[in-house]
MARZARO-486101 format. One record per atom (N, C-alpha, C, O, CB): residue in one letter; x, y, z. Coordinates in steps of 0.1 Angstrom, whole numbers, padded with zeros to 4 digits, always signed. Atoms other than C-alpha are relative to their C-alpha. Glycine has a CB too. Layout:
! MARZARO-486101
aXYZ/...
END
This chain:
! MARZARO-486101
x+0000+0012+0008/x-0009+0060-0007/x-0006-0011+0008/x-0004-0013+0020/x+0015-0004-0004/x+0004+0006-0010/x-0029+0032+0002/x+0008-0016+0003/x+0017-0020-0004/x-0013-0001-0004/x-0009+0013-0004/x-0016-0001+0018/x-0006-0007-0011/x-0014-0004-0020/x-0001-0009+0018/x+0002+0011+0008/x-0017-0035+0005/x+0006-0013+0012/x+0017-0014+0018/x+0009+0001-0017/x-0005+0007-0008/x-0021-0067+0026/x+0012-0010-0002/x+0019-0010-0012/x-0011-0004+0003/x-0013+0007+0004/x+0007-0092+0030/x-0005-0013-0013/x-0016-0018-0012/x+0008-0009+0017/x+0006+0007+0011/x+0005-0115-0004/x-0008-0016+0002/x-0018-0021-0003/x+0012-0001-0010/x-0002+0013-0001/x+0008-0148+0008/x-0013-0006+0007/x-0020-0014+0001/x+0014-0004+0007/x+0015+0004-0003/x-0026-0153+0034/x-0013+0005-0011/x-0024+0000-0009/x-0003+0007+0016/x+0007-0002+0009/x-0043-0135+0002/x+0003-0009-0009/x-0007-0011-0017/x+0000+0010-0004/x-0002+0008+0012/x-0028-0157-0021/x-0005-0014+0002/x-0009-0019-0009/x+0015-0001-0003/x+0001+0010-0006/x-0036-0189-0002/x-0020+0001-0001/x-0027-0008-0005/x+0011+0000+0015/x+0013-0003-0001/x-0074-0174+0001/x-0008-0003-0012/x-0018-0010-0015/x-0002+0014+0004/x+0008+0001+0009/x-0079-0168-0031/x+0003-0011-0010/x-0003-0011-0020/x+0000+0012-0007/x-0003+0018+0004/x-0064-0209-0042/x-0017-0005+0001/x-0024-0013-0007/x+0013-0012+0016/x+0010+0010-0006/x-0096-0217-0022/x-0010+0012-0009/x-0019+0007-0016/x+0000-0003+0020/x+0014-0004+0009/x-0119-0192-0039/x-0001-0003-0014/x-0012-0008-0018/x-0001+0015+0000/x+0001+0008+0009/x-0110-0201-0072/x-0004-0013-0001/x-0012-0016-0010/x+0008+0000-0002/x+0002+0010+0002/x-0111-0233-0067/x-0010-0008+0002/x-0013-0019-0002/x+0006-0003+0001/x+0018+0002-0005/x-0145-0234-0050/x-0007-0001-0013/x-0014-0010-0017/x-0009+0015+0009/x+0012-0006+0013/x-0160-0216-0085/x+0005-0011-0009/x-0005-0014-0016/x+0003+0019-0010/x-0003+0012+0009/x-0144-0245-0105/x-0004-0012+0005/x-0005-0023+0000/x+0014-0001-0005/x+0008+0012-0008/x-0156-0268-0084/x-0014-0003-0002/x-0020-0013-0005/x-0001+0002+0015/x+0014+0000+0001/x-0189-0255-0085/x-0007+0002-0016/x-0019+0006-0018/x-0004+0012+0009/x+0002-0003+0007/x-0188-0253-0120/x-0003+0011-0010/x-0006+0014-0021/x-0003-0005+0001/x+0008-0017+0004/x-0195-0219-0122/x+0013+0006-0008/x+0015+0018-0012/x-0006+0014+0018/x-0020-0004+0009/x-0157-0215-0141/x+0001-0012-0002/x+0000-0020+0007/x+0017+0006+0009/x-0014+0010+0007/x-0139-0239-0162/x+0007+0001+0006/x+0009+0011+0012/x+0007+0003-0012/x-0013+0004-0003/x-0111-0256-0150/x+0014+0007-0002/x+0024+0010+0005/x+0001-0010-0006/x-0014-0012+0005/x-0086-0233-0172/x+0002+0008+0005/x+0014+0010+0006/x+0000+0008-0011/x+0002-0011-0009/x-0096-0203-0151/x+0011-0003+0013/x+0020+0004+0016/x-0017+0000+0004/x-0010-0003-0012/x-0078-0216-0120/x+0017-0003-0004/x+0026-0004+0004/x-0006-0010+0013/x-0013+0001+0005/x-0047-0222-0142/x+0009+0010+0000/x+0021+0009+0002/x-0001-0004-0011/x-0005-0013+0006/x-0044-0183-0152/x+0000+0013+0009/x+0006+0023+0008/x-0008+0004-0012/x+0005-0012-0008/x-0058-0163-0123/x+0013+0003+0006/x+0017+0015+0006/x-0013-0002+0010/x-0010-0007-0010/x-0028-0162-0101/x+0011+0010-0004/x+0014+0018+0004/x+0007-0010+0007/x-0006-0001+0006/x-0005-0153-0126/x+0000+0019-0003/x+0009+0025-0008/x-0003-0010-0009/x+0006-0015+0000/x-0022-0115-0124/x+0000+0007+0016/x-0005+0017+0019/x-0017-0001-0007/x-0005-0006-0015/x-0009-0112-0086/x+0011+0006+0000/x+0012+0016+0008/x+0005-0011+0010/x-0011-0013+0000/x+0022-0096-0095/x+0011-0007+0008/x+0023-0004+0006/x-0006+0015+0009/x-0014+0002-0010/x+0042-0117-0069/x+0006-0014-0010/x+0018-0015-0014/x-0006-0006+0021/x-0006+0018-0002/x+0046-0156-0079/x+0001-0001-0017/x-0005+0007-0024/x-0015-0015+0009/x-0003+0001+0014/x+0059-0167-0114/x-0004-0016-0002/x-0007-0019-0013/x+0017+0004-0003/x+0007+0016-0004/x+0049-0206-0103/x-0008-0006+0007/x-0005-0008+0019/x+0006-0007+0003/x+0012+0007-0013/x+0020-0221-0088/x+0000-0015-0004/x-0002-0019-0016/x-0020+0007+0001/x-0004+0011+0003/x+0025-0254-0084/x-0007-0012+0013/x-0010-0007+0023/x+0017+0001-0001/x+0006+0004-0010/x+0011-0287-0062/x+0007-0014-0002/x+0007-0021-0012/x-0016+0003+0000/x-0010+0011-0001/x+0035-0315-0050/x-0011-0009+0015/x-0018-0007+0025/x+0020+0007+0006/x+0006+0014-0010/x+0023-0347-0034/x+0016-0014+0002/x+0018-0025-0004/x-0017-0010-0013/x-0015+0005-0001/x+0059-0359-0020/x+0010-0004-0006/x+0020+0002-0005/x+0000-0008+0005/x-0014-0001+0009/x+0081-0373-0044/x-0004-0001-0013/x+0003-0003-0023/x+0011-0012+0001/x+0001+0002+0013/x+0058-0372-0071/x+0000+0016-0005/x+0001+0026+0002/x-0014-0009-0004/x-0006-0011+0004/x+0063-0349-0098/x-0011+0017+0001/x-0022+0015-0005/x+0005-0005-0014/x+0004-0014-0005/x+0049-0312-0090/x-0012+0002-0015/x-0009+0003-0027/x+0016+0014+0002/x+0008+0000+0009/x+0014-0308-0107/x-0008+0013-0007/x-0010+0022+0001/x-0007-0008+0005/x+0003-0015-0002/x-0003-0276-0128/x-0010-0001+0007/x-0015-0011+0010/x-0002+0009-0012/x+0010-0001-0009/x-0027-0259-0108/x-0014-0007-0008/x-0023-0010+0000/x-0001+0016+0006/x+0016+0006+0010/x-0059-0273-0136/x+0002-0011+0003/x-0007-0017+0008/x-0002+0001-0017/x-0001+0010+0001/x-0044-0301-0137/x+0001-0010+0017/x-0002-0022+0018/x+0011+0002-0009/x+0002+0003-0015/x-0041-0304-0094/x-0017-0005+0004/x-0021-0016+0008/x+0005+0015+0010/x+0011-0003+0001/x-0078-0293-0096/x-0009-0011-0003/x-0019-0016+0003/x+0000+0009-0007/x+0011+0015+0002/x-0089-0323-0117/x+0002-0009+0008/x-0008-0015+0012/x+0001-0008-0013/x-0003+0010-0007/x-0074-0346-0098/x-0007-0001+0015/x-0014-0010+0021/x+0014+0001+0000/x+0006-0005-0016/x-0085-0335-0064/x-0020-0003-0002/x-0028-0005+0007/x+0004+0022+0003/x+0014-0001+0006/x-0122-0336-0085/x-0003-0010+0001/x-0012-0013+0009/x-0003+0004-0012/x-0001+0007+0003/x-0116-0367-0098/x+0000-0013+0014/x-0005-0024+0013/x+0009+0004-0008/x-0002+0008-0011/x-0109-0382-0060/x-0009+0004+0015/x-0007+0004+0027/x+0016+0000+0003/x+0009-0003-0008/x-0140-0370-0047/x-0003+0013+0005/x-0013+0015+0011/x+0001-0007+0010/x+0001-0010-0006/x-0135-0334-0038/x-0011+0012-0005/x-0013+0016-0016/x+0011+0004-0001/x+0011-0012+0003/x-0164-0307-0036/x-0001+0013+0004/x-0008+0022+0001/x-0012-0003+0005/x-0004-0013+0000/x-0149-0281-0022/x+0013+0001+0010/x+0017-0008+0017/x-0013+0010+0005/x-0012+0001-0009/x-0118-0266-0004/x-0005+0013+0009/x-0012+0022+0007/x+0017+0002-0008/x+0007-0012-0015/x-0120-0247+0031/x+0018+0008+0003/x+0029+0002+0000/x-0009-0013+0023/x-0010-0005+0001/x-0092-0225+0037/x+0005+0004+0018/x-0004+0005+0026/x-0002+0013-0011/x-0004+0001-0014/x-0071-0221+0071/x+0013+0004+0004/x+0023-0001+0004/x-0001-0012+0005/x-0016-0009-0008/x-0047-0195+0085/x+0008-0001+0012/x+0007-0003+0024/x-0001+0013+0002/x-0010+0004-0007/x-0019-0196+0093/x+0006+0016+0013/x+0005+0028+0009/x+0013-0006-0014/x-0008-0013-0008/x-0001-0169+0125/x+0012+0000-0010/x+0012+0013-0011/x+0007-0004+0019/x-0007+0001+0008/x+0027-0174+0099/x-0002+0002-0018/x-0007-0006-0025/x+0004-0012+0004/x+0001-0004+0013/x+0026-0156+0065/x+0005-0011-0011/x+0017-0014-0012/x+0007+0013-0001/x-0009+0011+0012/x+0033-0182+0037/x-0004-0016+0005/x-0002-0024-0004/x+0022+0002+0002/x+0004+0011-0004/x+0021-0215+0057/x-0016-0002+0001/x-0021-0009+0011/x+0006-0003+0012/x+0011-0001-0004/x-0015-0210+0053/x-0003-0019-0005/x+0006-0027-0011/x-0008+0016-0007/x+0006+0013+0011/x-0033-0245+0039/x-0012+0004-0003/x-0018+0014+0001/x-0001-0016+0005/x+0011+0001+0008/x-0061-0255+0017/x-0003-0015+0002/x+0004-0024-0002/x+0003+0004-0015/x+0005+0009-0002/x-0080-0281+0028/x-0011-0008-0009/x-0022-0003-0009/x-0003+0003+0010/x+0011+0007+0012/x-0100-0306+0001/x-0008-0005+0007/x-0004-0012+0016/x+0005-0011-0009/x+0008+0010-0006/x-0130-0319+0013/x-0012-0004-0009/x-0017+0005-0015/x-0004+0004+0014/x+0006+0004+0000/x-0153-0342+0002/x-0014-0002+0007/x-0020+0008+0011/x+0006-0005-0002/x+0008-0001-0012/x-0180-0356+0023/x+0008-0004+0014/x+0002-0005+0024/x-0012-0010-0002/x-0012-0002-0015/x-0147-0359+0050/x+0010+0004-0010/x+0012+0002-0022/x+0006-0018+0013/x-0013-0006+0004/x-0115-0341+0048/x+0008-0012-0008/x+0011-0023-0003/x+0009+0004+0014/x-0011+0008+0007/x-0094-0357+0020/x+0013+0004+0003/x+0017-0004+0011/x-0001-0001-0014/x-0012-0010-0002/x-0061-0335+0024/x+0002+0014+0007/x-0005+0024+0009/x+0004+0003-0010/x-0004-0014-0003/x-0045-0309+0035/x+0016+0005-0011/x+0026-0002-0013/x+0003+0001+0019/x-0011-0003+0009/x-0021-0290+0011/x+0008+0016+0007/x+0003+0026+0005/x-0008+0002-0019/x-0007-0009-0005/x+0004-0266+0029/x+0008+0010-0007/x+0019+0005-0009/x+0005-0005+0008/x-0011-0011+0006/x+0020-0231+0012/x+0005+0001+0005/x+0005+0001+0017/x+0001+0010-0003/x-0017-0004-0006/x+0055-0222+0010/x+0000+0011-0013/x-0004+0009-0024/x+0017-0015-0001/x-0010-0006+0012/x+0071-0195-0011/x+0016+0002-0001/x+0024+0006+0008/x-0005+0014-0003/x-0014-0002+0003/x+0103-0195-0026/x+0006+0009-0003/x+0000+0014-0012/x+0003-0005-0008/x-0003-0009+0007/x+0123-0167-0034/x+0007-0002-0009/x+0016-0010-0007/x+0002+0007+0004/x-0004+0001+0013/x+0133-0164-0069/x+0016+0006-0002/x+0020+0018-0003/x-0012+0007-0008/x-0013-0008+0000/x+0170-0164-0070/x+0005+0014-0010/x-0003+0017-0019/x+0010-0010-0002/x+0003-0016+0009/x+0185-0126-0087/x-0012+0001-0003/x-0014-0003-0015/x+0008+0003-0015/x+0010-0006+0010/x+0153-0116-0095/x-0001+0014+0006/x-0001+0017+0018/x-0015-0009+0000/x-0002-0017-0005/x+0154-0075-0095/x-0011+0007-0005/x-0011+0019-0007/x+0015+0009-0006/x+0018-0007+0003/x+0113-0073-0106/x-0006-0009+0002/x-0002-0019-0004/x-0006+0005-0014/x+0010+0007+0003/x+0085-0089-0099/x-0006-0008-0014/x-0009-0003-0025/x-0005+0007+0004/x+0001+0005-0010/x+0075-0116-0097/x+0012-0006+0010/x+0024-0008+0007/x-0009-0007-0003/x-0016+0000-0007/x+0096-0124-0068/x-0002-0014+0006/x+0008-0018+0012/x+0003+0014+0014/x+0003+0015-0007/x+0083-0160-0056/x-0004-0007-0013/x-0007-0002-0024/x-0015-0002+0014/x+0009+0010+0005/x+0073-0194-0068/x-0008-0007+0013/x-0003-0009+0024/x+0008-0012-0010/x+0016+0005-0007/x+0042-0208-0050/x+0000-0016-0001/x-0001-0022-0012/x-0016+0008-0010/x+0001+0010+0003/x+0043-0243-0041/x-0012-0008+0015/x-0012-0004+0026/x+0016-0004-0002/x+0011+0008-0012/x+0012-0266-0018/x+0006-0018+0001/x+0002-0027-0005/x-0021+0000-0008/x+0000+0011-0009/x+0026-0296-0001/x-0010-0011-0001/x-0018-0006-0008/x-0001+0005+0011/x+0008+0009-0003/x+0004-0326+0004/x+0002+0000+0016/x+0013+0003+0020/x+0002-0014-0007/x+0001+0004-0015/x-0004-0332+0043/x-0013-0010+0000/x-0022-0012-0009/x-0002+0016+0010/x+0009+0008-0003/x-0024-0354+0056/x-0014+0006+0005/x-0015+0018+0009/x+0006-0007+0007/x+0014-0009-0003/x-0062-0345+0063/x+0002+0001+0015/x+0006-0008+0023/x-0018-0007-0006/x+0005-0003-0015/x-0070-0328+0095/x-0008-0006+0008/x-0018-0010+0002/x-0004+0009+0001/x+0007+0007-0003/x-0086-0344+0122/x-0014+0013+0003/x-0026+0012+0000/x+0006-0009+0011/x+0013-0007+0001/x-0106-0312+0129/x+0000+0013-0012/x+0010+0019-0016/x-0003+0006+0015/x+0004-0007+0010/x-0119-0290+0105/x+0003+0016+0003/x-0001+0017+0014/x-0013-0003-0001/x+0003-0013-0004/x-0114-0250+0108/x-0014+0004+0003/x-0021-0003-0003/x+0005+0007-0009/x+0012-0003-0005/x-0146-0235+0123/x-0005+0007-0011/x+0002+0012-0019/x-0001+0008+0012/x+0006-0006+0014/x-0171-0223+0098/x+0002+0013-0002/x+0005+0021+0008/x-0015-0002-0002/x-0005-0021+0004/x-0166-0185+0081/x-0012+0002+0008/x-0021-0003+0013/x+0001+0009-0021/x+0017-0011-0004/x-0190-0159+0090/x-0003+0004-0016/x+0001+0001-0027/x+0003+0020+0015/x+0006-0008+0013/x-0208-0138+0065/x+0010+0010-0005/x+0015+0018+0003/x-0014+0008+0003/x-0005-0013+0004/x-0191-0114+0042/x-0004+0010+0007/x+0004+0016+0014/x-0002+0003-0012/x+0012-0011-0007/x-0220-0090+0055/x+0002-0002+0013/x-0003+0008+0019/x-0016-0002-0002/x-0003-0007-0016/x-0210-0093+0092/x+0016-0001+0001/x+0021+0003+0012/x-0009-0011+0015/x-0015-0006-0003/x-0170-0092+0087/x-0002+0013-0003/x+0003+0021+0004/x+0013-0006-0009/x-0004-0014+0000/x-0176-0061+0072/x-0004+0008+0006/x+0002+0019+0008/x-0001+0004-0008/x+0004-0006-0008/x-0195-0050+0090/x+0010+0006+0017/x+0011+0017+0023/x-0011-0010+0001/x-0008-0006-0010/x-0172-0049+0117/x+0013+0006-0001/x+0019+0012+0007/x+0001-0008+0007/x-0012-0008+0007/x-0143-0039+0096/x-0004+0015-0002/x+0002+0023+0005/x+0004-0006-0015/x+0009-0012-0007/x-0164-0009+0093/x+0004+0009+0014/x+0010+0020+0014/x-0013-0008+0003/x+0003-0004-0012/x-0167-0002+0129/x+0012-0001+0006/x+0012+0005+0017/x-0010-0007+0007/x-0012-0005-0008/x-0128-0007+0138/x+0007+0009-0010/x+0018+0013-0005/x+0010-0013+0003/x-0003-0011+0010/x-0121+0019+0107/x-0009+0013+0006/x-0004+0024+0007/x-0006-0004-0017/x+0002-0014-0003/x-0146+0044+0121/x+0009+0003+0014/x+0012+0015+0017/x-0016+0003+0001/x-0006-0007-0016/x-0128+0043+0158/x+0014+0004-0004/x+0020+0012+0003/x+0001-0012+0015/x-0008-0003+0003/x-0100+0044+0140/x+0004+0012-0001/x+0013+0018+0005/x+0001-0003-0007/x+0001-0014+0006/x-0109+0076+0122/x+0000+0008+0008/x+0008+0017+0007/x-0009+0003-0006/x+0000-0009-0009/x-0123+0090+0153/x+0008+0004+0006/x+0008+0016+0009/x-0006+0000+0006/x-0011-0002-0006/x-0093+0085+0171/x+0012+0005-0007/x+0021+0009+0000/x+0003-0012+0005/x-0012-0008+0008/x-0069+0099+0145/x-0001+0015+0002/x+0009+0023+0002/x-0002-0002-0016/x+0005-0013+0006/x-0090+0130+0142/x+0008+0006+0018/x+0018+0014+0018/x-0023+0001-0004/x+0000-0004-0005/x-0089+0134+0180/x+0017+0000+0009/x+0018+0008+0018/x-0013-0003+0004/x-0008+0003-0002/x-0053+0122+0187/x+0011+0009-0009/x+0024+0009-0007/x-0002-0010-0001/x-0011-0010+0013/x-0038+0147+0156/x+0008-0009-0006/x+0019-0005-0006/x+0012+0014+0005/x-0001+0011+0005/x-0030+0117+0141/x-0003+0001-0013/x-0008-0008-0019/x-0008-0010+0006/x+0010-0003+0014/x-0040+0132+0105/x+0011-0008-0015/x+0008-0006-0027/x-0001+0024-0002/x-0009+0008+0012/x-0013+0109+0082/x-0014-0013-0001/x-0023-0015-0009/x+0020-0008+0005/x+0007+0011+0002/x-0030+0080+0092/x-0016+0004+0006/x-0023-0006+0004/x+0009-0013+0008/x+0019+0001-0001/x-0071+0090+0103/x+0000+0004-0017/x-0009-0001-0024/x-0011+0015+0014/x+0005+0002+0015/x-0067+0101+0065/x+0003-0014-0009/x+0000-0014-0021/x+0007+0011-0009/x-0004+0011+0009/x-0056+0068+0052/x-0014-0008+0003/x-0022-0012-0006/x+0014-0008+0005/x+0012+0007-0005/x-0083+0051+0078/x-0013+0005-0008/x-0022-0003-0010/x-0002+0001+0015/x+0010-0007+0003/x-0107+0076+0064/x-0005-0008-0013/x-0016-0013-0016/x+0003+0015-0001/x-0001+0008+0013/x-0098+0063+0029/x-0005-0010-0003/x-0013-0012-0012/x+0011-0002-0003/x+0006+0014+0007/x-0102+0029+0030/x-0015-0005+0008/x-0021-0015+0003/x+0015-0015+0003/x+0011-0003-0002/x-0134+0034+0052/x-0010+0002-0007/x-0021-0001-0004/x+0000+0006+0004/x+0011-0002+0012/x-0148+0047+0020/x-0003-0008-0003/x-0015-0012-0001/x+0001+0006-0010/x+0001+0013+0006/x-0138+0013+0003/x-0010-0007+0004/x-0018-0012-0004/x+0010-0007+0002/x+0006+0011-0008/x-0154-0006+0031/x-0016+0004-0005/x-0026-0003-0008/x+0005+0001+0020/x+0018-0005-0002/x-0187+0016+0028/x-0006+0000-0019/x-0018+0001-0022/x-0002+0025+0009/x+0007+0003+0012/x-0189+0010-0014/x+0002+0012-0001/x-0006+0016-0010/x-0012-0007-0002/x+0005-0014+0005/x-0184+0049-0014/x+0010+0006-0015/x+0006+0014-0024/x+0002+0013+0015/x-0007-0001+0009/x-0148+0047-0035/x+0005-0014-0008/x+0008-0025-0002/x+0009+0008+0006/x-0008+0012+0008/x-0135+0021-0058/x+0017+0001+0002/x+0022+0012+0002/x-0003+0002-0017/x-0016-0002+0000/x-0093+0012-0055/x+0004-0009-0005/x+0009-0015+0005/x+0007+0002+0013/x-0008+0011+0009/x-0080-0014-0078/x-0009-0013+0001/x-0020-0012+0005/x+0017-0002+0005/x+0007+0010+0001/x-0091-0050-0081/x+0001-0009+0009/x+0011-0009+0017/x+0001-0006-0010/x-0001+0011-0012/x-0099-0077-0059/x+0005-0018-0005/x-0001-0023-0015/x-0019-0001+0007/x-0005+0010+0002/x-0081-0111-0059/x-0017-0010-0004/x-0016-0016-0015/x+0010-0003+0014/x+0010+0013+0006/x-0116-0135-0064/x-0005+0000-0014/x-0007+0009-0022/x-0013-0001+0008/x+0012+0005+0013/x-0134-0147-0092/x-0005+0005+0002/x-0008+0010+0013/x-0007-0011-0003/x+0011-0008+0002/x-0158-0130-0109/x-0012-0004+0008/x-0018+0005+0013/x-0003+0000-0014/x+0009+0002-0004/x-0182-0150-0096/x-0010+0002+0015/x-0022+0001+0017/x+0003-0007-0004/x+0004-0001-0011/x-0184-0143-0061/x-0008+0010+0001/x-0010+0017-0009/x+0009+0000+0006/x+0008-0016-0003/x-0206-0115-0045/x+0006+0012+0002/x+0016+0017+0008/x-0008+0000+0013/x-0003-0017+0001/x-0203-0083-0048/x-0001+0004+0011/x-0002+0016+0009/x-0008+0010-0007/x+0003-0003-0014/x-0206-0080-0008/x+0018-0003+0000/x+0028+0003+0004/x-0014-0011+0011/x-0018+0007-0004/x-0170-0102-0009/x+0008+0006-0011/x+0018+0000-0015/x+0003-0021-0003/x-0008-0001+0017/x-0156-0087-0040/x+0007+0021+0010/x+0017+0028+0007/x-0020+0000-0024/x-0003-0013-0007/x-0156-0051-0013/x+0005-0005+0008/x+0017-0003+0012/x-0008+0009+0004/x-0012+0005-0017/x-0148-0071+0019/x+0016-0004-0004/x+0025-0001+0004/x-0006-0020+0008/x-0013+0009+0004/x-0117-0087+0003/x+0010+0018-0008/x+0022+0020-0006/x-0005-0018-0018/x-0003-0010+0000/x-0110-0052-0010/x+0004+0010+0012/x+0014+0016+0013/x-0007+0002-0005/x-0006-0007-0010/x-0111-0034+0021/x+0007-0007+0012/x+0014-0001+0021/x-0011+0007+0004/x-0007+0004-0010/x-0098-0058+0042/x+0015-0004-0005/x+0024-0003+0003/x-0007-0013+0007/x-0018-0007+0006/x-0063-0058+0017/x+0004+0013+0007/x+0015+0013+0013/x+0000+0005-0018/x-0007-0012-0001/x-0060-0022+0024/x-0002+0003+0013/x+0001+0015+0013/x-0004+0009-0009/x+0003+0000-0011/x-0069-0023+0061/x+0015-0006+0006/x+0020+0000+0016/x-0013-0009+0001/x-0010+0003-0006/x-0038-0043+0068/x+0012+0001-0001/x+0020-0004-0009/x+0000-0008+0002/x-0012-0011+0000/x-0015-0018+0081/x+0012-0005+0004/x+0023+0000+0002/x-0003+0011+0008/x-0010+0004-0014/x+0003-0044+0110/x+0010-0008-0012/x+0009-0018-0019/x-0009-0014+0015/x-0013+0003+0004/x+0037-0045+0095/x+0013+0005+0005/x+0013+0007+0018/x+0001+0002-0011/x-0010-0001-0007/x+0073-0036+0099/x+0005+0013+0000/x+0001+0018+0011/x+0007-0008-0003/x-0008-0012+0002/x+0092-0003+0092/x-0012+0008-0006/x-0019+0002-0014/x+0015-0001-0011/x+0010-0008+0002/x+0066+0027+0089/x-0014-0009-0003/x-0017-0008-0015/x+0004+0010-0012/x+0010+0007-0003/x+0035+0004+0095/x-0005+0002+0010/x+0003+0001+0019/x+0001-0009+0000/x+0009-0003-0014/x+0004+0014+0124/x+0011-0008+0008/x+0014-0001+0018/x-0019-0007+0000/x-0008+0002-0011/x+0030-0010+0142/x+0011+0006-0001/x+0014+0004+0011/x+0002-0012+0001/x-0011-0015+0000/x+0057+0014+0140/x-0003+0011+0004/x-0005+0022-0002/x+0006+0006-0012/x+0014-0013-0007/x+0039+0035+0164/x+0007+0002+0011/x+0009-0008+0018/x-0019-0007+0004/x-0001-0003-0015/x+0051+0054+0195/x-0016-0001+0007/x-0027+0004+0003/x+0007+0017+0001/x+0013-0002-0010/x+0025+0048+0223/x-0007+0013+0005/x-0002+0020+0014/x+0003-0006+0013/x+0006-0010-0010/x+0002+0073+0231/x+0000+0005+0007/x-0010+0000+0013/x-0005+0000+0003/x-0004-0006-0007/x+0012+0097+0256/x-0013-0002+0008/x-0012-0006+0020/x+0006+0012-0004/x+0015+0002-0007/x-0029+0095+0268/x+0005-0011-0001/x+0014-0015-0009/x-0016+0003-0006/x+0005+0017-0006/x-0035+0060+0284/x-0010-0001-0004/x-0012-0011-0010/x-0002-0005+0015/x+0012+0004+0001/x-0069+0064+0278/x+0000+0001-0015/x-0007-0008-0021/x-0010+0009+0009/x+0001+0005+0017/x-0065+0070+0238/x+0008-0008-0001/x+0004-0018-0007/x+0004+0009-0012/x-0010+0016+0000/x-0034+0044+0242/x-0014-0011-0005/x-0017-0015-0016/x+0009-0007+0021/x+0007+0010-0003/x-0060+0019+0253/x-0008+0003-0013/x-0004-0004-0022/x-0007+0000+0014/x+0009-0003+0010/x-0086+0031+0227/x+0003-0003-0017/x-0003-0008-0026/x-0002+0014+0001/x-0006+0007+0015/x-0061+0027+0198/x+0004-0016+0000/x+0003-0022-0010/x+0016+0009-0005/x-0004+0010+0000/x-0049-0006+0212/x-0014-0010-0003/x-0013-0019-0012/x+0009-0002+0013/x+0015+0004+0005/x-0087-0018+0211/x-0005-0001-0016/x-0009-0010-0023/x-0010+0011+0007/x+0005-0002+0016/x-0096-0006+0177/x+0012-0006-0010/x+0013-0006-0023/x-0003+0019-0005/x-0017+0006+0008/x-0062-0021+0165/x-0005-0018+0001/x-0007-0026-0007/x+0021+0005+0015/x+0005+0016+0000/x-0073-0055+0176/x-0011-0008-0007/x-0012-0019-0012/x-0002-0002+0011/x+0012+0003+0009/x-0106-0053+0164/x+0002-0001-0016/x-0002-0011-0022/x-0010+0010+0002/x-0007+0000+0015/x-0091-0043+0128/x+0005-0017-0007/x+0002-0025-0015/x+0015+0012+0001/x-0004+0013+0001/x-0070-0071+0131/x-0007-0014-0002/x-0005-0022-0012/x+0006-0001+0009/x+0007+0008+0000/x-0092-0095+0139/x-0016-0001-0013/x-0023-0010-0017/x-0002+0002+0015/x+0009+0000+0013/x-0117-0084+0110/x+0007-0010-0011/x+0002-0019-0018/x-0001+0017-0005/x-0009-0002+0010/x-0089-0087+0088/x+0004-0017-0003/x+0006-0020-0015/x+0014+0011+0006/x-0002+0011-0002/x-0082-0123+0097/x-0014-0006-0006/x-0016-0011-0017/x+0005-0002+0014/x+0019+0004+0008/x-0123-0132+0093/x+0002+0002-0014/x+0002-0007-0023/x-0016+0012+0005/x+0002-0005+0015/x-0123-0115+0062/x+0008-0011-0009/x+0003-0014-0020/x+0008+0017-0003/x-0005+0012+0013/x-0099-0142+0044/x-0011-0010+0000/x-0017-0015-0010/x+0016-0010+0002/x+0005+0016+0002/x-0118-0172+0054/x-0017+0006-0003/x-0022-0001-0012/x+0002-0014+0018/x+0012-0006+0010/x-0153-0152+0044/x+0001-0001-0012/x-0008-0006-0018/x-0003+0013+0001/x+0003-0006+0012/x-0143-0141+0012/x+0006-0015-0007/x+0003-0016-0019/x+0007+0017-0003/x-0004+0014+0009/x-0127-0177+0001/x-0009-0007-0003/x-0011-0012-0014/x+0008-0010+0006/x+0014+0007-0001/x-0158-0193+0014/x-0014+0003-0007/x-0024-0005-0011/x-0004+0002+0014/x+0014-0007+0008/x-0184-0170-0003/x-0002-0007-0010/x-0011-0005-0018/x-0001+0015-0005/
END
């Protein structure tokens, strides 16, 4: 079965990819009202500016439009659920910080409401994305050492999983849908695909639920290609928001 990354730095990614394509006109405003709603997790997306009253997301959107904004840059958080969305203009207007709530009894999905903060704008900016085409590229290349190291480690649960979403990465299999707008590229529409199912680092039966390698020298090899993953995995949001 394949993974699925944690919701909340995807959820926060794809605020900012949406709201790029409505920005850019390339979507109606309505569009970023409905999309989230098809995540499966959150039952409320919502956007509070301190005591005033909590705005819909179309309705955040115009406003933010309305006070100069031309696009939002997106910025992760080490903390799942605090990522922000940064408005900017021709200078940072805001910063809007996620939280999720959990939805008291609830015994099905969705299991959160989704709410963005107002903060004040940043003094510095997050560093610019890279290319879809060179995160994946390297997402790629910590999936094949992966592989190799499964194969040669007898590691065969997980080099078949790596193998799996390897395909994804390479366009060879299709696996469910990707969080962006239609509009984006079809380069980001796979990155954002395989870098969901790439991120294995979690808790109970997760790549981090791992006895160490009895070899040092494959230790080291898996701890390498583990980092690199990681570090794709991380690029890969602020690429595929940005595309």
């Amino acid at each position: 079965m394949l993974w699925a990354m944690r919701p909340e730095p995807s959820f926060a990614r794809s605020v900012v990819a949406w709201g790029n394509a409505c920005l850019r006109n390339e979507l109606a405003l309505e569009h970023f009202d409905t999309w989230w709603e098809k995540s499966g997790f959150v039952r409320v997306l919502s956007f509070r500016d301190g005591a005033e009253p909590a705005q819909s997301p179309a309705t955040w959107l115009a406003s933010q439009r309305a006070h100069g904004a031309t696009r939002l840059l997106f910025e992760a958080s080490d903390y799942a659920g605090s990522e922000r969305v940064i408005v900017c203009g021709e200078v940072p207007l805001a910063a809007w910080r996620q939280q999720w709530t959990r939805i008291a009894g609830a015994t099905a999905p969705p299991w959160f409401d989704a709410t963005f903060s107002r903060e004040a704008a940043p003094a510095v900016l997050p560093p610019p994305s890279r290319s879809p085409e060179e995160v994946l590229a390297e997402l790629c290349a910590a999936l094949e050492g992966l592989v190799a190291l499964g194969t040669r480690a007898n590691l065969e649960q997980w080099a078949s999983y790596f193998e799996d979403v390897l395909g994804v990465a390479r366009g060879e299999r299709s696996q469910g849908t990707t969080p962006l707008p239609p509009t984006a590229p079809a380069v980001a529409h796979q990155l954002a695909l395989a870098a969901n199912l790439s991120d294995v680092f979690g808790g109970m039966g997760s790549w981090n639920d791992f006895q160490p390698l009895a070899d040092p020298v494959l230790e080291d090899e898996r701890s390498r290609h583990s980092s690199a993953l990681h570090a794709a995995i991380r690029a890969a949001l602020a690429a595929t928001a940005h595309a």
